[in-house]
LOZATI-229432 format. One line per 2 residues: their letters; for each residue x, z, y of C-alpha. Coordinates in pm, 1 decimal. Layout:
# residues N
A) X/Z/Y; ...
# end
This chain:
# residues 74
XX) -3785.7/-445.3/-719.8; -3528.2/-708.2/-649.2
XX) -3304.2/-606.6/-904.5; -3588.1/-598.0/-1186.6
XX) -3701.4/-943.9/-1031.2; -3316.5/-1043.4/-1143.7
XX) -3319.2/-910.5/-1483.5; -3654.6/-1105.2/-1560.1
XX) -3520.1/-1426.5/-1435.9; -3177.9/-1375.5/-1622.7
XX) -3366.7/-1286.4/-1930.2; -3367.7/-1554.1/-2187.0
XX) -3718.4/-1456.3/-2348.6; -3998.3/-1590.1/-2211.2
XX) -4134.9/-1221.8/-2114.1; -3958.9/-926.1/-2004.1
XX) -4099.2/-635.7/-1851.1; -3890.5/-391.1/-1649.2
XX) -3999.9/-19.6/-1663.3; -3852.6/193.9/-1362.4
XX) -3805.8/546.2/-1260.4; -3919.8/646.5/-1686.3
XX) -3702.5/888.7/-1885.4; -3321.8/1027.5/-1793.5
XX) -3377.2/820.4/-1476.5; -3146.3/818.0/-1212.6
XX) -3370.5/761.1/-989.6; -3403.0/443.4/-691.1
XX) -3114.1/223.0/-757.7; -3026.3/8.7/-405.1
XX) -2892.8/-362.7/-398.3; -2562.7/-396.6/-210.4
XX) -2752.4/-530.8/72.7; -2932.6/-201.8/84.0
XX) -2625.7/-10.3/119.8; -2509.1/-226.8/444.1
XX) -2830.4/-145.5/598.2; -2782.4/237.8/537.1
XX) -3157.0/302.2/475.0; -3340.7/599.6/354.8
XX) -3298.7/454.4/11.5; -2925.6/447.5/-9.6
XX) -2887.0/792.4/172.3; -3076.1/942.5/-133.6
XX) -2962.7/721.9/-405.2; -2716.8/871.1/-687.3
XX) -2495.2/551.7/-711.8; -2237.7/363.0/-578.4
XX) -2291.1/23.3/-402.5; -2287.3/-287.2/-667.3
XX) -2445.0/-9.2/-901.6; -2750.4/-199.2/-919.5
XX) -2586.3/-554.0/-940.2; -2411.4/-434.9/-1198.1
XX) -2697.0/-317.8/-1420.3; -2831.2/-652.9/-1390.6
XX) -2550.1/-802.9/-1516.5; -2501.8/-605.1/-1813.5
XX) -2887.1/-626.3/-1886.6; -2877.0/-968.2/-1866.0
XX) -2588.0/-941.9/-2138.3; -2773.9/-744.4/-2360.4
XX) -3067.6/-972.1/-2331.8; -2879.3/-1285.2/-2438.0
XX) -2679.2/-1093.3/-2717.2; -3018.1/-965.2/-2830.4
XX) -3203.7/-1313.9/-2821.5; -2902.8/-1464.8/-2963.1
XX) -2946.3/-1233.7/-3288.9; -3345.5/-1254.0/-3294.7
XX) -3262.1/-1640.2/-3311.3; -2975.5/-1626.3/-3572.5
XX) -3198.2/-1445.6/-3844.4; -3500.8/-1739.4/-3774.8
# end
């Protein structure tokens, strides 16, 4: 949730909806807080720590490069 709640306020458009756990999913992706706390979640989770920071990051690229274009061809 708090990593979806970071995409949206990264993203440049003025709605963007997250969709979790949906196709080729790797299932619950932790925060790197999570891992510190050593939860149920990041005993069952399939990535490493920053995983999820990460993804954020790089959506939040693709979001700008994406706007960027939509923008170019107005």
């Amino acid at each position: 949730m708090e990593l979806g709640i970071a995409i949206k306020k990264a993203s440049p458009f003025k709605h963007t909806i997250i969709s979790t756990l949906s196709g080729g999913s790797v299932g619950y992706v932790p925060t790197r807080q999570a891992y510190t706390q050593g939860q149920y979640e990041v005993i069952t989770a399939r990535v490493a720590a920053g995983s999820g920071e990460k993804l954020v990051t790089t959506a939040a690229q693709i979001l700008r490069k994406l706007y960027r274009a939509i923008a170019e061809q107005k």
